[in-house]
N, C-alpha and C positions, 0 to 999 in steps of 0.2 A: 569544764573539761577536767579531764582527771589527772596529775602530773605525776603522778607516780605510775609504776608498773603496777596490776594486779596481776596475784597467783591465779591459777585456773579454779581453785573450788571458790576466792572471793569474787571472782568476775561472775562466777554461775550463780552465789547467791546476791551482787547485784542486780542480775538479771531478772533473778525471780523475782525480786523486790520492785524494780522497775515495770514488771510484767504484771503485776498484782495492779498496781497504781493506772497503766495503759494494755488495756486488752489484746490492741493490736502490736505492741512489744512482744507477750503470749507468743504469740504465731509468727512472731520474726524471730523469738530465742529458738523456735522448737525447729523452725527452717533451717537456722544456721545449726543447729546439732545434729536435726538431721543429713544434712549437707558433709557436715565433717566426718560422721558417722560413713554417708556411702565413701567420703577420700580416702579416710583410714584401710576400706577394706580396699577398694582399690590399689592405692600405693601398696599394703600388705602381697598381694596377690602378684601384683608386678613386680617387687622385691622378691617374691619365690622363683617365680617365672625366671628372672634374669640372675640368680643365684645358682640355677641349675646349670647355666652356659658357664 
């Protein structure tokens, strides 16, 4: 377990690391980015949307 926080670019290149070593981590990192990827625009768009009111 890891007891410290990681920054966001070392959490990504643990992942890659981790992903290299298990293939199917691969396809969980790129899920979860693409995952955060679609929240981003969403939350984005519903910040516009309710900024206008």
């Amino acid at each position: 377990m890891l007891k410290y926080h990681l920054g966001g670019q070392e959490l990504i290149y643990a992942s890659m690391v981790y992903a290299k070593e298990n293939l199917r981590g691969l396809y969980i990192v790129l899920g979860l980015n693409f995952l955060a990827d679609c929240w981003l625009f969403f939350y984005q768009r519903l910040a516009i949307r309710v900024n206008r009111f």
